[in-house]
C-alpha positions in Angstrom: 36.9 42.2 13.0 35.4 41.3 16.6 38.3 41.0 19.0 36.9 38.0 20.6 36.7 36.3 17.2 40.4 37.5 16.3 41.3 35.8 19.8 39.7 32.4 19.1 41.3 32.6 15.2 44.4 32.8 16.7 43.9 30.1 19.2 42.8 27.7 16.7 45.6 28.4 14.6 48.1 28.4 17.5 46.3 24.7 18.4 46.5 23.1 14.9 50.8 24.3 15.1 51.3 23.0 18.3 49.2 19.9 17.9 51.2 19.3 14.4 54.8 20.0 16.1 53.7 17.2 18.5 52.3 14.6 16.1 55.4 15.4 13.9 58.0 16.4 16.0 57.9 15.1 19.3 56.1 11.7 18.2 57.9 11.4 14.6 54.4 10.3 13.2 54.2 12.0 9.7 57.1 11.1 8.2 56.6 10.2 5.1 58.7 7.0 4.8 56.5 4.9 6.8 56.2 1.1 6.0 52.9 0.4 4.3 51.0 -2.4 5.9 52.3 -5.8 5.8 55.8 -5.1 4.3 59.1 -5.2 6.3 57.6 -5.3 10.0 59.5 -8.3 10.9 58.0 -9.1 14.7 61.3 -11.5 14.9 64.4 -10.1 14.0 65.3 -13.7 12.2 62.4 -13.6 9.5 60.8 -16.8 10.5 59.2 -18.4 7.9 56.3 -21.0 8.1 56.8 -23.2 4.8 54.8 -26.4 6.0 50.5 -27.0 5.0 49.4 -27.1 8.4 51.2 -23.9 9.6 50.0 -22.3 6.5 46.6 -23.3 7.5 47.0 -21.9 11.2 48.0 -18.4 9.5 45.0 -18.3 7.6 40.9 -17.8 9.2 38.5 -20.2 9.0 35.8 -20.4 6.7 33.1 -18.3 8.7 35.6 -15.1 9.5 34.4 -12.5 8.2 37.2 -9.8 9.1 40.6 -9.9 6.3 43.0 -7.4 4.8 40.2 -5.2 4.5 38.5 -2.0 6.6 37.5 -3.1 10.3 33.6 -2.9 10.7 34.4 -0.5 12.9 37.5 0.8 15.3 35.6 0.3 18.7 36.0 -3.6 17.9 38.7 -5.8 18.0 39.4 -7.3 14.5 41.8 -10.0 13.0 43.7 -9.4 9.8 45.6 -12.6 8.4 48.9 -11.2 6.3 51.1 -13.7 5.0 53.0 -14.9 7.8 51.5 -13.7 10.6 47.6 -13.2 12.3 47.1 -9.1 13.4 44.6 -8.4 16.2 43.8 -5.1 16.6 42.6 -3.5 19.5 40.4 -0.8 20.5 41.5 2.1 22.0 43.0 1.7 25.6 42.3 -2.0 25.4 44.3 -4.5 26.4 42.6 -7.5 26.0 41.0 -9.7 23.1 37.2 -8.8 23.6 35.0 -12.0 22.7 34.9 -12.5 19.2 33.7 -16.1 17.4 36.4 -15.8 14.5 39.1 -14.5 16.5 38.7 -17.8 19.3 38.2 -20.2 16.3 41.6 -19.5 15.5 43.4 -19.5 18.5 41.6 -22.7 19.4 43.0 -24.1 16.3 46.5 -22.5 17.1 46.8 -24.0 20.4 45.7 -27.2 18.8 48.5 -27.2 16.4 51.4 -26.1 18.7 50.0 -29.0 21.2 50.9 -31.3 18.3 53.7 -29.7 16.5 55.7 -28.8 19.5 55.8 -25.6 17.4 56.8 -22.1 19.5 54.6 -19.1 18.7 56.1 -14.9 19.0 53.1 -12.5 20.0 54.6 -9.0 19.8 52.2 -6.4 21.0 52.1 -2.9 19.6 50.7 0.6 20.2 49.7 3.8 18.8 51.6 6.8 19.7 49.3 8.4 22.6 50.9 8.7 25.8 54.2 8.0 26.8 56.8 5.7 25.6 57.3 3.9 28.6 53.1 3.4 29.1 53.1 2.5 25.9 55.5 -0.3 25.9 53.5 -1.6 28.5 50.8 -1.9 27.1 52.0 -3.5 24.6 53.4 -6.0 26.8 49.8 -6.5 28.3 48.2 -7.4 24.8 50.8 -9.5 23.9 50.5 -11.4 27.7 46.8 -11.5 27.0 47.1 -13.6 23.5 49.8 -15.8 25.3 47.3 -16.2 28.5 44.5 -17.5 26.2 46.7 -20.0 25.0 47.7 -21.2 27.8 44.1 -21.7 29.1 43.8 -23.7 26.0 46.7 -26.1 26.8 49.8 -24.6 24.9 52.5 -24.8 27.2 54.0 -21.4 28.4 57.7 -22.2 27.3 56.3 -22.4 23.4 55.3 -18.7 23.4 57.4 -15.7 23.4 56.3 -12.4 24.1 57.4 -8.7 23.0 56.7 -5.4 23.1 57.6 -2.8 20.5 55.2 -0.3 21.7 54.6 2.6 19.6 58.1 2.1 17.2 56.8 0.2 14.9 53.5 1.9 13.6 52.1 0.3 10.2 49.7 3.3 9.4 50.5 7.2 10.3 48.8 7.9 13.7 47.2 10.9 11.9 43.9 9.8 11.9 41.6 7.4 14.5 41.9 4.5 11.9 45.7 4.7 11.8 46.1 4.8 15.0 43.6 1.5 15.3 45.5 -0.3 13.1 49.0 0.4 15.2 47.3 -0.9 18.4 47.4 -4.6 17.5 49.5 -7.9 18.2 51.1 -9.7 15.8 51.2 -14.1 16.0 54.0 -15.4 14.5 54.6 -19.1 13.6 58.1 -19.8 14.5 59.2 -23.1 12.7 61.2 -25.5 14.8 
């Protein structure tokens, strides 16, 4: 065997170990009792419930969105996922703030709407994947969270009705294996808090 291709086998191979005791055991990301999507990630510790029509409404998109539960169109775009008590933005890689998107406004319109009238507070938690540092990372967080609430505001919700959080990258909903897990961990999370 060529010695230069012996050397770059055992490079590669030396790359994929390192790169895995990283990803595993520096980050903790392949374990393999992560919470599946949409089950047990509580953004507020007291599992706030919305049980009236019109919050049930403001959880759910309007007729034209076109985004769901399902795949995003792709990971370069921000994209709104309604679960059952909460709306899920996700964000692009190293974005921090909601890009214009019709579907995504309509509902924080109607949001800020709502909480005018109800009086209603709102939790935005922001999230991460697991590149970088913890400390950057709950920062960012922080930022996408503040972004959400700053649109809000612009739209008349006062500032004392929204709370917001960072969990940065400790409370992943996909493994951070692959581009599209780590998509959907960088998100923020709206949460309806009844009165």
């Amino acid at each position: 065997m060529n010695s230069k291709l012996l050397v770059f086998v055992l490079f590669a191979v030396w790359s994929g170990i390192s790169w895995r005791w990283y990803v595993c055991g520096v980050k903790k990301a392949c374990s393999s009792d992560r919470e599946v999507p949409g089950t047990g990630i509580v953004a507020d510790p007291g599992g706030i419930e919305t049980d009236t029509v019109a919050a049930e409404q403001i959880i759910q998109p309007s007729d034209g969105y076109t985004g769901g539960a399902g795949e995003p169109s792709s990971i370069e775009t921000v994209h709104m996922e309604a679960l059952e008590d909460r709306m899920v933005i996700h964000f692009p890689y190293s974005s921090t703030r909601k890009e214009d998107n019709e579907a995504i406004d309509d509902y924080l319109s109607r949001l800020a709407q709502y909480m005018i009238a109800s009086g209603e507070h709102v939790t935005i938690s922001g999230h991460t994947d697991f590149v970088s540092d913890p400390k950057t990372n709950y920062q960012y967080g922080l930022r996408r969270a503040y972004g959400i609430r700053d649109i809000l505001i612009k739209k008349g919700v006062p500032k004392s009705q929204i709370r917001c959080r960072s969990y940065g990258e400790s409370k992943p909903v996909a493994s951070n294996d692959t581009a599209l897990g780590r998509y959907k961990n960088r998100r923020a999370e709206i949460v309806l808090n009844k009165k």
